[in-house]
N, C-alpha and C positions, 0 to 999 in steps of 0.2 A: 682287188683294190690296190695292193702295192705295185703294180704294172701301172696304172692308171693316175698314181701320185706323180713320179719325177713329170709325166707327159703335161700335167695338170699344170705343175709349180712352172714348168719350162715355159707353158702357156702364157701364165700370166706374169711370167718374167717381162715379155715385151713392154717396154712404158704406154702406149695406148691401149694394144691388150686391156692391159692393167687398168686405165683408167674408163676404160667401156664398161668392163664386168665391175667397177666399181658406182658407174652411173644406173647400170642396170639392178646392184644391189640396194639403190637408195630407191628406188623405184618400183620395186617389187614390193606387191604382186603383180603390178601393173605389165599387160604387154605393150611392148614400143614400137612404135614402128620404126625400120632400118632408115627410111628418110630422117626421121624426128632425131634419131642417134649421132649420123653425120652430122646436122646442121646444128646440135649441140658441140661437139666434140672439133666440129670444122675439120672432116675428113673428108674425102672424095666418095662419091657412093661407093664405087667399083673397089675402092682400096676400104670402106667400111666392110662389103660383102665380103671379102676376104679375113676382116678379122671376126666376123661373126661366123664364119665358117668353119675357122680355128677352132675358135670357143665352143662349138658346137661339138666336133670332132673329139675334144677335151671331156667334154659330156659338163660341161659348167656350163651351159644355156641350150635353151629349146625354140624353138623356130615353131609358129602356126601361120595359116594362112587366112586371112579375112575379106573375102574379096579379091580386089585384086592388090591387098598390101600383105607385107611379109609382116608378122608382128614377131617380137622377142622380149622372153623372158629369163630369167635367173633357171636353172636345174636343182631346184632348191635340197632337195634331198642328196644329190651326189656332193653340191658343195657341204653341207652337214657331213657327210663322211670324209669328204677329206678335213675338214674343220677340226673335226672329232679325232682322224688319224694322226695330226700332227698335234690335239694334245694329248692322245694318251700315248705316243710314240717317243716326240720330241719332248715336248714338257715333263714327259712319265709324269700326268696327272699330277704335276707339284703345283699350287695354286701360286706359288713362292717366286716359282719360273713365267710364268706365262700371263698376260695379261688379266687385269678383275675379271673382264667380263665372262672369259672361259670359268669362272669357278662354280660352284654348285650351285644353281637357280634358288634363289631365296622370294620370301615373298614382299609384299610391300604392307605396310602397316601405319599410316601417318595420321595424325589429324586432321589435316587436309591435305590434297595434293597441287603441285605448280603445273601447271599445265602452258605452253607455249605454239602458237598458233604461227605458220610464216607461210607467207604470199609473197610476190615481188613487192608490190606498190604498195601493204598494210593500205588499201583505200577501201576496201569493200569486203571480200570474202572473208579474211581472215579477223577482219575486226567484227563480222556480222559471228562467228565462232567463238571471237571472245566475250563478245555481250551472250550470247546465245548461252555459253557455258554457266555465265555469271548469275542468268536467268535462271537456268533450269536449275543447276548444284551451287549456288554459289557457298554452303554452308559447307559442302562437303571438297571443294576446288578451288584454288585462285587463278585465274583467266589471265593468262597475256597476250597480245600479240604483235607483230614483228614486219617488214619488210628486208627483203635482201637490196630491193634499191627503193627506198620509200617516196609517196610522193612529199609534196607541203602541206596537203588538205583531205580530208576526205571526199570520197567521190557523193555526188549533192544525189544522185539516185540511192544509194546505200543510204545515206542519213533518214532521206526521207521515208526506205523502209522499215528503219529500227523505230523512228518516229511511232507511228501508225502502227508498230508491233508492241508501244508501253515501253521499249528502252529507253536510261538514262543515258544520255549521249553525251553529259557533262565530261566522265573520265576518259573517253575515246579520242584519241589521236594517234595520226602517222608517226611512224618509231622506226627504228633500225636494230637488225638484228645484233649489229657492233654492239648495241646499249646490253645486250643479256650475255657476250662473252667475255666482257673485265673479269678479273680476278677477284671482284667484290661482289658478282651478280648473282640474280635467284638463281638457285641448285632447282633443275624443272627433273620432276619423275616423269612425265610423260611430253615429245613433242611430235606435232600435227606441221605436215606441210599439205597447203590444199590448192595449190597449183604446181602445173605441171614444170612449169620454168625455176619456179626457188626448188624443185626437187632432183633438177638437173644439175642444180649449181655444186659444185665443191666446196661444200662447208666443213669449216672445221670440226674434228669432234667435241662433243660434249662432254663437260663435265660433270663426272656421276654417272655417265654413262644412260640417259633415262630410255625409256621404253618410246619406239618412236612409229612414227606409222604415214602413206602416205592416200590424203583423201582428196588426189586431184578432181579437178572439176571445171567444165569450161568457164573463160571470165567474162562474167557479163557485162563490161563494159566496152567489152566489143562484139557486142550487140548494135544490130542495123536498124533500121526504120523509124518510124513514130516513136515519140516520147512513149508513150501508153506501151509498144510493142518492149522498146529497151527496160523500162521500169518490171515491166513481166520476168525481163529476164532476170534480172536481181532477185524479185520476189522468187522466182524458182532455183535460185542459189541457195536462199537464205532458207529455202522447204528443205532442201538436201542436206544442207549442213546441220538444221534443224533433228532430222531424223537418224541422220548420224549422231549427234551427241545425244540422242536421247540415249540412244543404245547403247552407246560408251559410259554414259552415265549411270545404267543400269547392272554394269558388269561388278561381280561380288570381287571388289580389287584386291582386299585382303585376304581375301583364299586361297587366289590364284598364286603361282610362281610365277617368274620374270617369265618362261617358255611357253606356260600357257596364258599370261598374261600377253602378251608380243601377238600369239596365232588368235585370241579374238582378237583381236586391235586390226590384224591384219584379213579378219575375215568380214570386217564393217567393212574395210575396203573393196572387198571384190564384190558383196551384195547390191545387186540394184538399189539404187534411193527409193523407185516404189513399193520393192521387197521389205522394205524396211521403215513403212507405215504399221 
């Protein structure tokens, strides 16, 4: 492992380096494809394959193949050791030195928790997670949710699915994510990106650091054909998201530490939506 560190840190010296393996750690567990990387980041492919080849070399990402795409993920385990190396190395495990987050995983214990939902456009999925939540726990959670570019309105298919599913549609409007970073905004323990474009984006960190997880999913509003065919595809957002938060909802939050708190959070991610009927 100490052979493996300078190669590591030198790695992700490079400033795209840098910011790939940090798109890819917002993104995990998900695999990427190397097109989807470039055309976020606006890098050439041939000069993307090159830094993913780096990375790889580095042993901080893993390469599969899916067909005929290359997909890429996080090497979650060697980044934990170097993670781990540099604080009980650099830091010498002083909580004093080194960032909150690195300190002993505690657990979480609240009366409720804030919870924060972000999509691009807050028109559909992410509002259908916040009522969704407010439904299922709303005793034991507070629901928000957010767009990184929001629209003006809600999307009239999404309404008309909460409609028909018994939600209060009263409190639901398009918001920006700007509204939850003031220096005066809810402190959220836990937040949900459930598309794939607000999870590319570079946002800034959180404050409080809360437990974060991502549950992309394709956007039904671009959805082709017949009214009836597009309306399906909402209604089978709003099953997915559905079944996700049940399961999240059902997790013993006050038992868990932040570590094993984080790995369910991020194993609702990787389960199929019908696994999780």
């Amino acid at each position: 492992m100490e052979k493996e560190i300078p190669e590591q840190l030198a790695t992700l010296g490079h400033p795209t380096r840098l910011s790939l393996f940090r798109l890819l750690m917002r993104r995990y567990p998900d695999r990427v494809p190397a097109g989807e990387l470039a055309a976020t980041l606006e890098v050439k492919p041939s000069t993307m394959s090159a830094y993913l080849s780096t990375l790889q070399k580095a042993g901080l990402v893993v390469q599969e193949r899916a067909g005929t795409s290359l997909l890429y993920t996080v090497q979650m385990t060697n980044v934990q050791r170097l993670m781990g190396a540099l604080w009980g190395d650099c830091c010498r495990g002083r909580p004093d030195l080194c960032p909150p987050g690195y300190r002993e995983p505690s657990s979480m214990h609240h009366e409720k928790y804030n919870v924060l939902f972000i999509c691009t456009g807050n028109s559909a999925r992410s509002i259908f997670a916040e009522a969704l939540l407010r439904q299922i726990a709303g005793d034991r959670f507070n629901a928000f949710s957010a767009g990184t570019r929001p629209g003006t309105q809600l999307n009239p298919f999404a309404v008309q699915v909460l409609r028909d599913k018994g939600h209060d549609i009263a409190p639901l409007r398009s918001k920006t994510v700007d509204d939850f970073t003031r220096p005066d905004a809810t402190r959220f323990d836990f937040i949900f990106t459930v598309c794939d474009q607000s999870a590319n984006e570079d946002c800034p960190a959180w404050e409080g650091q809360p437990v974060s997880g991502h549950w992309g999913m394709p956007d039904p509003a671009q959805a082709t054909g017949t009214d009836a065919q597009k309306a399906l595809a909402f209604q089978q957002a709003y099953g997915v998201l559905k079944r996700r938060i049940e399961v999240f909802t059902a997790l013993p939050i006050a038992q868990l530490n932040r570590i094993a708190l984080q790995r369910a959070v991020d194993d609702i991610a990787r389960t199929a939506p019908e696994a999780l009927a």
